[in-house]
Backbone as CSV, one residue per row, in Angstrom:
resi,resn,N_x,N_y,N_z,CA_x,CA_y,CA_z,C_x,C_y,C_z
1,UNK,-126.057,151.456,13.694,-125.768,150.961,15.038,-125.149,152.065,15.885
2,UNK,-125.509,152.621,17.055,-125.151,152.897,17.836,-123.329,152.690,18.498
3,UNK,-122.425,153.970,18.043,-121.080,153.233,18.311,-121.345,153.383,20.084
4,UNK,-122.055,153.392,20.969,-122.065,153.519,22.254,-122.357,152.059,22.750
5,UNK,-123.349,151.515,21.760,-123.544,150.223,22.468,-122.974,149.282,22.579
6,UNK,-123.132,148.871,23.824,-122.132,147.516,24.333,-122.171,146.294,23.270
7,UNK,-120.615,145.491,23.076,-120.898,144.696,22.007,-121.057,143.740,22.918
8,UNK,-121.401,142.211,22.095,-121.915,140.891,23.086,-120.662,140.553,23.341
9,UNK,-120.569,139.763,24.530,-119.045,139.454,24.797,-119.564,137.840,25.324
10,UNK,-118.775,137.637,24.495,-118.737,135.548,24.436,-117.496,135.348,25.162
11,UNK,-117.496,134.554,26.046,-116.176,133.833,26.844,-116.180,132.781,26.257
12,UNK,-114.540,132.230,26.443,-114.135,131.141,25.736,-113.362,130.462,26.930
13,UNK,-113.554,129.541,27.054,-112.414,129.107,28.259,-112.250,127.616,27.290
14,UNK,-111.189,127.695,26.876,-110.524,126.497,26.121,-109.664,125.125,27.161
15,UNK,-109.689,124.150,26.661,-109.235,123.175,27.482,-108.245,122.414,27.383
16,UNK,-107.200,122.565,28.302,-105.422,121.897,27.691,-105.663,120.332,27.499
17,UNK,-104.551,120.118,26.853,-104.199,119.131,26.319,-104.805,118.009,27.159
18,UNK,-103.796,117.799,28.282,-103.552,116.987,29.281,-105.282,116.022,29.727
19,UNK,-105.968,116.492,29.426,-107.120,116.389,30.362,-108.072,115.456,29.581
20,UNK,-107.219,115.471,27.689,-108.493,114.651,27.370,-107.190,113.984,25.877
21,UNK,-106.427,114.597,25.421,-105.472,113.776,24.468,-104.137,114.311,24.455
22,UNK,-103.291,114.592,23.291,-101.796,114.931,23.552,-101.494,116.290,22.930
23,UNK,-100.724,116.832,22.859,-100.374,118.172,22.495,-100.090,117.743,21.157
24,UNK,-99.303,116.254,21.185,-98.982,115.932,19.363,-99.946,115.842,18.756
25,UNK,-101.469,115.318,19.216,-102.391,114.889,18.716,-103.096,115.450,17.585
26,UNK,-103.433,114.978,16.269,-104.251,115.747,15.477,-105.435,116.740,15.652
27,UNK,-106.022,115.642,16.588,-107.587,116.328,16.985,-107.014,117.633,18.283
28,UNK,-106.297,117.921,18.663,-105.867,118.781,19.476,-105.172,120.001,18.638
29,UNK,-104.910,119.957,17.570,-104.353,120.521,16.883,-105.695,120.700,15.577
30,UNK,-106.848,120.468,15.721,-107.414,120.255,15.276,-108.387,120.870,15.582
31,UNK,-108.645,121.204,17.334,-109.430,121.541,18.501,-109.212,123.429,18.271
32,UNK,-107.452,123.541,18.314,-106.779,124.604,18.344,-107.150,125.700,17.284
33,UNK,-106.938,125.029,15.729,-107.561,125.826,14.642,-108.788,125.945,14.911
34,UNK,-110.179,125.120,15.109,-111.534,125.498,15.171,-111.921,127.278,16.152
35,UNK,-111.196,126.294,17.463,-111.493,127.847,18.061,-110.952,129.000,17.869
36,UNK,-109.844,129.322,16.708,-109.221,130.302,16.456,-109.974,130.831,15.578
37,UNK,-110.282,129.903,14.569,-111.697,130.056,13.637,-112.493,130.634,13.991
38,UNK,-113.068,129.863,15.225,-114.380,130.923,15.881,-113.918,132.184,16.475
39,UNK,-112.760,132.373,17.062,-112.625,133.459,17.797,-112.608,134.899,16.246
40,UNK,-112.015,134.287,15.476,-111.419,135.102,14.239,-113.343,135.448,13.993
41,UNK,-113.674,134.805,13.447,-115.244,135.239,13.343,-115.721,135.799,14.191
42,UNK,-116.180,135.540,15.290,-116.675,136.668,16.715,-115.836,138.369,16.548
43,UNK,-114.449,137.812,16.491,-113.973,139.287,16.321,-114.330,140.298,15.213
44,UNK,-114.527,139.448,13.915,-114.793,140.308,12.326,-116.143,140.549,12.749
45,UNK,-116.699,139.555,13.533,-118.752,140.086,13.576,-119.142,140.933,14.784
46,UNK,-118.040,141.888,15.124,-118.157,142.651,15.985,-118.561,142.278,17.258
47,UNK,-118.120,140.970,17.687,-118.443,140.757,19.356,-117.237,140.944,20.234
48,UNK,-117.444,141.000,21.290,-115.838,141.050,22.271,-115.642,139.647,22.964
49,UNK,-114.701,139.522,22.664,-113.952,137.344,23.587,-113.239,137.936,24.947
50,UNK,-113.839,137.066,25.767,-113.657,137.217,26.934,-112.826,136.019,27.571
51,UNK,-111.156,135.675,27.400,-110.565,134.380,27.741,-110.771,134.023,28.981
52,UNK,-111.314,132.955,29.424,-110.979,132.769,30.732,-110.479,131.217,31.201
53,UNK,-109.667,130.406,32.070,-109.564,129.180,32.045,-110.004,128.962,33.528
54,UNK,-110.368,127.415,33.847,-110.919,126.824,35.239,-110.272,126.529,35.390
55,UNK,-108.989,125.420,34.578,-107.951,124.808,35.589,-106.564,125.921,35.534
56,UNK,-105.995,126.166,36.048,-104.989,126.968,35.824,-103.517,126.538,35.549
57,UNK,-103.667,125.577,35.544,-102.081,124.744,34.880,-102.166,124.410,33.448
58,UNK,-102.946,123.879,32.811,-103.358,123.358,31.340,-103.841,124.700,30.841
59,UNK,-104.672,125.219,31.168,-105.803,126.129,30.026,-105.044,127.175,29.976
60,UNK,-104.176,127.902,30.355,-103.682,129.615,30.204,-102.941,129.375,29.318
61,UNK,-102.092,128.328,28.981,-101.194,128.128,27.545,-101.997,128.046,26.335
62,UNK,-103.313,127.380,26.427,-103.924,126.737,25.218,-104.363,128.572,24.556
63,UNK,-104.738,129.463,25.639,-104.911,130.697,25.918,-104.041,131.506,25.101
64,UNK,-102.930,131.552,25.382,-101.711,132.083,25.159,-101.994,131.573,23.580
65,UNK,-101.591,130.630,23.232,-101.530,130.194,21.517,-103.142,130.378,20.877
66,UNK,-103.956,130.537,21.304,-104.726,130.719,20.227,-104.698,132.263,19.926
67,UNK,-104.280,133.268,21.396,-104.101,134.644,21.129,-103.182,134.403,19.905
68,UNK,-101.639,133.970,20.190,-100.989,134.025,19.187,-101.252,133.755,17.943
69,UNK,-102.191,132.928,17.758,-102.749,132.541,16.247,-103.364,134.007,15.512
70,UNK,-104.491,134.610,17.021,-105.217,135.576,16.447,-104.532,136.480,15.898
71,UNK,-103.326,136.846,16.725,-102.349,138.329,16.172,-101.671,137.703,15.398
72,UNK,-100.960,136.368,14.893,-100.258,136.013,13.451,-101.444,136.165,12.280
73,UNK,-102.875,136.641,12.835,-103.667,135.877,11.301,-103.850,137.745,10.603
74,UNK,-103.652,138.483,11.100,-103.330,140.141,10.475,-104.455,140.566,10.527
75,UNK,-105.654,139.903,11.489,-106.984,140.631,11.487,-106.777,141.696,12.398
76,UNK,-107.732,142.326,12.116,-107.367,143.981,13.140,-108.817,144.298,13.773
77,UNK,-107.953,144.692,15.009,-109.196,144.672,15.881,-109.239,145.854,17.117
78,UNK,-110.280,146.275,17.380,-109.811,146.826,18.510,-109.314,146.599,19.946
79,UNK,-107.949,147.193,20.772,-107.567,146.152,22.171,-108.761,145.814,22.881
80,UNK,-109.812,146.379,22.943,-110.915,145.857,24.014,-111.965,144.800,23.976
81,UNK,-111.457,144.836,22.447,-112.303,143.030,22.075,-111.797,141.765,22.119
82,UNK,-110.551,142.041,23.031,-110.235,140.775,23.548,-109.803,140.856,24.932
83,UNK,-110.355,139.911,25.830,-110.152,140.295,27.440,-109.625,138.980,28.058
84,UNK,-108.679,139.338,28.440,-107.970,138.151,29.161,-106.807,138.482,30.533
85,UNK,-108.237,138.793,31.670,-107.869,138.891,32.929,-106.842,137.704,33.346
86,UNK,-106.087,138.114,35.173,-105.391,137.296,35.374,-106.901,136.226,36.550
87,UNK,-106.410,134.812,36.724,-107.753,134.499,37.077,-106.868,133.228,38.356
88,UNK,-106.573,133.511,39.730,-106.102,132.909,40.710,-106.961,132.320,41.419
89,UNK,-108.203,132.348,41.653,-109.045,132.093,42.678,-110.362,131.927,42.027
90,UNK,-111.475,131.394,42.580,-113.107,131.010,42.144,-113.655,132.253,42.222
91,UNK,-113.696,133.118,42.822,-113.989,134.506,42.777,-113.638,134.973,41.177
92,UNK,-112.533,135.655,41.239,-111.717,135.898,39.830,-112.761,135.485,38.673
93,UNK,-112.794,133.782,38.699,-113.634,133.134,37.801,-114.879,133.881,37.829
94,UNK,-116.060,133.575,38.444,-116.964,133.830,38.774,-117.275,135.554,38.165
95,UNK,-116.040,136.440,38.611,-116.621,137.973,38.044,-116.145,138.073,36.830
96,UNK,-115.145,137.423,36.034,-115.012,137.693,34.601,-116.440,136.513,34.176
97,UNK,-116.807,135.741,34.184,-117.834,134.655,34.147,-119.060,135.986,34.091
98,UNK,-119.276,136.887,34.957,-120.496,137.420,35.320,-120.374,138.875,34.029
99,UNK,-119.419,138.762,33.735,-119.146,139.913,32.203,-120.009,139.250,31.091
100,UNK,-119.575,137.886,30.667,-120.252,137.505,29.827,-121.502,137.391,29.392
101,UNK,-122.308,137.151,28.233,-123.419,137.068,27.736,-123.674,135.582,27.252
102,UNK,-122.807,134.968,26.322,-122.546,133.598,26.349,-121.294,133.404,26.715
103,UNK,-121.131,132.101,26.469,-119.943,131.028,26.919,-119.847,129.597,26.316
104,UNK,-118.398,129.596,25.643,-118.137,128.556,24.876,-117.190,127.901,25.719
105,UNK,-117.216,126.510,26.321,-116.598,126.131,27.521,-116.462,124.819,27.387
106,UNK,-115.174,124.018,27.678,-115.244,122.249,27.324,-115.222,122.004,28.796
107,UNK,-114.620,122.521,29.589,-114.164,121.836,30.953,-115.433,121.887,31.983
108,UNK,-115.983,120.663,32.526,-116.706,120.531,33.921,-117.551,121.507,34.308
109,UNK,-116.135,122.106,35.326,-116.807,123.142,36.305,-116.592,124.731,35.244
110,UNK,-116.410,124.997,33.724,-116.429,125.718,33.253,-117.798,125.811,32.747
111,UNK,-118.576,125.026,31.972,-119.841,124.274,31.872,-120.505,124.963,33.297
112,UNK,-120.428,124.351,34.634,-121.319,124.434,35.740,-121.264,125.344,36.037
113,UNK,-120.259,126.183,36.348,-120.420,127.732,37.029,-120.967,128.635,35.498
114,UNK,-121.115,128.689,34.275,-121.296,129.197,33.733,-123.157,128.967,33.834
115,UNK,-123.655,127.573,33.896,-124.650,127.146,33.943,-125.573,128.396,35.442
116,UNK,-124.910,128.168,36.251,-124.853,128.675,37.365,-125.467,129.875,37.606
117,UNK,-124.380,130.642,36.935,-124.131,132.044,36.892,-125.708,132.417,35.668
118,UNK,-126.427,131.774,35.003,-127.803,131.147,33.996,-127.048,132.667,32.784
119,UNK,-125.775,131.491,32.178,-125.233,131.991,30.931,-125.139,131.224,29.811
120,UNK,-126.190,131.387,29.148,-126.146,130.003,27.886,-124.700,130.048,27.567
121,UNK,-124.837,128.347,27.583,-123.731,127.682,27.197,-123.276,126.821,26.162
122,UNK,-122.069,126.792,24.984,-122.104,125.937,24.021,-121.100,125.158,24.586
123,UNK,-121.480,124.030,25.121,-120.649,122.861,25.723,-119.594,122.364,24.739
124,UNK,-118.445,122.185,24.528,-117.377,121.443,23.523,-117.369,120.153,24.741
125,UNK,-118.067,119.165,24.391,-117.723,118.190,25.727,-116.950,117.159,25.479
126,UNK,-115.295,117.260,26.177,-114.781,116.500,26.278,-114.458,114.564,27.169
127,UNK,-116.153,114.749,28.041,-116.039,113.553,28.673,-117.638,113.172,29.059
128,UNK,-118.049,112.598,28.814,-119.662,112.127,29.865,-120.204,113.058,30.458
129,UNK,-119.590,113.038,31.439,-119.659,114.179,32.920,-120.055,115.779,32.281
130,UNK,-119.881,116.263,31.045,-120.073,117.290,31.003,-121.775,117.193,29.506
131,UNK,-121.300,115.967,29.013,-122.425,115.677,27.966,-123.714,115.527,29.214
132,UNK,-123.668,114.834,30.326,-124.745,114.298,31.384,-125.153,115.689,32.284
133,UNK,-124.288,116.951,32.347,-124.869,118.210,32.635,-125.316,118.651,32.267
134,UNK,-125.591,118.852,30.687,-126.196,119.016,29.801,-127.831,118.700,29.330
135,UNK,-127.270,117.224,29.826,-128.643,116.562,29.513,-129.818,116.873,30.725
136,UNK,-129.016,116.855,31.469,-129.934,116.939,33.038,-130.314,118.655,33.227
137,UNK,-129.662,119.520,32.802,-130.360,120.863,32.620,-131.165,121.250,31.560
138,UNK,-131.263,120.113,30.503,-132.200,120.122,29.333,-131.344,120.579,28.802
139,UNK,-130.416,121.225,28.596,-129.864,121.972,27.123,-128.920,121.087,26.379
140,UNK,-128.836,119.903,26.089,-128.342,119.195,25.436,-127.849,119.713,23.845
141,UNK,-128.545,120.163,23.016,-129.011,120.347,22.376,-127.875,121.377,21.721
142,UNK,-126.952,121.800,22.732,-126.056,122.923,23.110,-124.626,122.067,23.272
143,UNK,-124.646,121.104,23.415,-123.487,120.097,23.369,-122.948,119.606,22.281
144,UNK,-121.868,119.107,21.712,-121.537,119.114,20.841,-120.327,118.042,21.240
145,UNK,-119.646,117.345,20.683,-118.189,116.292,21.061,-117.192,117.214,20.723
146,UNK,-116.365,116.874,21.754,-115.315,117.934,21.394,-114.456,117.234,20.177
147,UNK,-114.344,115.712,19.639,-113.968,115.583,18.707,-114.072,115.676,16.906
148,UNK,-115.771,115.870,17.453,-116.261,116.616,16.048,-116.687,117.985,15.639
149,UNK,-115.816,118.841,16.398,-116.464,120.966,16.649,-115.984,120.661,15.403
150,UNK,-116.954,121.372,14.318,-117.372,121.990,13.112,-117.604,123.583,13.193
151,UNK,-116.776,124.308,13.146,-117.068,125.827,12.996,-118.055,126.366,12.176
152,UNK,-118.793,126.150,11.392,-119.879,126.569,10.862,-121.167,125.991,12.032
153,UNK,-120.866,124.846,12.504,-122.140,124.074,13.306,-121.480,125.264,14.939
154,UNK,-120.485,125.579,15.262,-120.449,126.293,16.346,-121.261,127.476,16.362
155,UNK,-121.097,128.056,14.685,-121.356,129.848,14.780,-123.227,129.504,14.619
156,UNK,-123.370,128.573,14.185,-124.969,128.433,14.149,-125.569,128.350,15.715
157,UNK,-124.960,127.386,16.171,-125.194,127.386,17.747,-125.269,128.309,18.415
158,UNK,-123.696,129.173,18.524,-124.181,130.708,19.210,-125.000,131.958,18.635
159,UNK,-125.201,131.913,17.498,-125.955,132.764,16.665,-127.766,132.108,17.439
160,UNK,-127.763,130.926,17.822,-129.081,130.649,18.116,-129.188,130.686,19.717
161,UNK,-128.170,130.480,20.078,-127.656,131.154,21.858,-128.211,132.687,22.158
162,UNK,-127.893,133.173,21.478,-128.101,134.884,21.460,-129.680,135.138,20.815
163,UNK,-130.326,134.215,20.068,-131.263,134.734,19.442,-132.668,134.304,20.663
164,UNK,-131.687,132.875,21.335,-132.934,132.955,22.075,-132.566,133.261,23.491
165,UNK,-131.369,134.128,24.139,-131.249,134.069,24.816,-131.873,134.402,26.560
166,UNK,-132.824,135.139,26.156,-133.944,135.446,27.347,-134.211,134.264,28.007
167,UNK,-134.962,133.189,26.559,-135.741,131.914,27.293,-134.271,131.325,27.910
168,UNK,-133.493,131.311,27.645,-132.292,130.077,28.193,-131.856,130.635,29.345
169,UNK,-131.951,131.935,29.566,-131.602,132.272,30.729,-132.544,132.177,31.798
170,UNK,-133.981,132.333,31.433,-135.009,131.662,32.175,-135.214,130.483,32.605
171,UNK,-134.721,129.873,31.855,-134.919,128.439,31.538,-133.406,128.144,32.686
172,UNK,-132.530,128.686,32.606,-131.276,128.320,33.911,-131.987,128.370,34.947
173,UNK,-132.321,129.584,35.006,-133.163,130.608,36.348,-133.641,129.447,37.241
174,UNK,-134.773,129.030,36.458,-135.415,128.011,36.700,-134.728,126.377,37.674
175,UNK,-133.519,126.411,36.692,-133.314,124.602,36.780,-132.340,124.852,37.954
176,UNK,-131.594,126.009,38.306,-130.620,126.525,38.741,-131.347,126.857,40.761
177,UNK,-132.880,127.296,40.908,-133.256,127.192,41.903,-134.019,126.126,42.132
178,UNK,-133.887,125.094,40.850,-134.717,123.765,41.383,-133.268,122.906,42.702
179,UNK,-132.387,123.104,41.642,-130.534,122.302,42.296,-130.975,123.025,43.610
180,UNK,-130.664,124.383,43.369,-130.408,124.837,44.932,-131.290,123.936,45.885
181,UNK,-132.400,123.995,45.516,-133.713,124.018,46.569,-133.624,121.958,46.819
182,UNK,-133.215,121.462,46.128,-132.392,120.347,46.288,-131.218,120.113,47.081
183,UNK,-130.691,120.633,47.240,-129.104,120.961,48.080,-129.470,120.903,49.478
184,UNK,-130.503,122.329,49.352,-131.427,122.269,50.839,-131.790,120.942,51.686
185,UNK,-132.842,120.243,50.508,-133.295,119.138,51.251,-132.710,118.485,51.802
186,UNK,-131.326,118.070,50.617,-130.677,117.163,50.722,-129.631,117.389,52.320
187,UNK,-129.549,118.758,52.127,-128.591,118.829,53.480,-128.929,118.966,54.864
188,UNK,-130.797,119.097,54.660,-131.272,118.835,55.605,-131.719,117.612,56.101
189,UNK,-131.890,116.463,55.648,-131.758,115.448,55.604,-130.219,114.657,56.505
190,UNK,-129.347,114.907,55.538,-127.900,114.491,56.047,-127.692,115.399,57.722
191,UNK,-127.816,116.808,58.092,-127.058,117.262,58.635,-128.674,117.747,59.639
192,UNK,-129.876,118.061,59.058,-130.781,117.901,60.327,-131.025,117.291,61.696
193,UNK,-131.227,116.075,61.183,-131.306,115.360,62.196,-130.188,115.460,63.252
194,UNK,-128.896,115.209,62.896,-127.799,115.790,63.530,-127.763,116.829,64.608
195,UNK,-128.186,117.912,64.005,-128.399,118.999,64.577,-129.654,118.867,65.640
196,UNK,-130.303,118.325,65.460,-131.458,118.437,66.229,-131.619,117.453,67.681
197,UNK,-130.438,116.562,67.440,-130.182,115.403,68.272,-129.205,116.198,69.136
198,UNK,-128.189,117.203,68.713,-127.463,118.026,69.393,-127.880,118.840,70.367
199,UNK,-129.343,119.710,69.447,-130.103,120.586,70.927,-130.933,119.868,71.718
200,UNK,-131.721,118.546,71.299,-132.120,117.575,72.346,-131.381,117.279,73.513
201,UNK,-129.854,116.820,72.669,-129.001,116.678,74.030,-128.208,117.561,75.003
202,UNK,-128.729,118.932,74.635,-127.916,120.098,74.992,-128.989,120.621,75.898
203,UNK,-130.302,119.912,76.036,-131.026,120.360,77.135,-131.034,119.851,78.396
């Protein structure tokens, strides 16, 4: 291997407590080891983790402790395989988001802008709303309950993220200017007519 070449860099944007059970909770504590698991693997299989969170009150702690897990577990690594910008604004999001290659993401709009941005995604879905984004961009398949993440069923997932990742990014490409071109209609519809009743009456 080439020590020049860029390694894959997987983002993780993990999801606090608050949003779906309790900090006492088993399965949260349960949630916590899996992805440390995975992160601990990504790091030994030579990829770089890219932290990032959407909500900024809940997710930068969950952040904070799984780092801490990583540096209590004595794996050794190099500093640049783990990246964890400061992230204030949708911008912020969006350009650490545009580093990545995949993305392991439970929250919403972590899911959608990643979708967005056409970055295969392994959904941990903590509610409907993010299982039904899924389904409606076809990649279901990529979803998973956030109460049953199995770390062997994760590393299979992104191992098959990366293997097919051309088509999935095509395959965003695709579903990603169908939405847009939807948005269009739709806002021409709502806000056309409007407009057009405006320069009628402006003559």
């Amino acid at each position: 291997t080439n020590d020049e070449q860029r390694r894959v860099v997987v983002g993780i944007s993990p999801i606090g407590a608050p949003a779906w059970t309790t900090t006492e909770n088993e399965t949260y504590e349960a949630y916590l080891e899996k992805l440390t698991a995975l992160a601990l693997w990504l790091i030994s299989s030579n990829y770089t983790i890219l932290f990032f969170p959407s909500q900024l009150i809940d997710d930068p702690p969950v952040i904070s402790e799984i780092q801490r897990r990583l540096d209590s577990s004595g794996l050794r690594y190099d500093n640049n395989q783990i990246i964890n910008q400061p992230i204030n604004k949708v911008d912020d999001l969006l350009l650490q988001l545009s580093y990545t290659d995949i993305v392991v993401a439970s929250r919403f709009h972590s899911v959608l802008f990643a979708n967005f941005l056409c970055k295969p995604v392994l959904a941990l879905s903590y509610s409907r709303k993010v299982k039904s984004l899924m389904v409606d961009i076809g990649l279901e398949k990529h979803c998973i309950d956030i109460n049953a993440i199995n770390v062997e069923d994760m590393k299979t997932l992104l191992l098959g993220l990366l293997e097919n990742h051309n088509a999935i990014t095509k395959h965003l490409s695709t579903r990603v200017k169908t939405y847009i071109h939807s948005l269009d209609e739709q806002y021409d519809k709502v806000f056309g007519s409007a407009v057009n009743a405006d320069e009628t009456g402006s003559g």
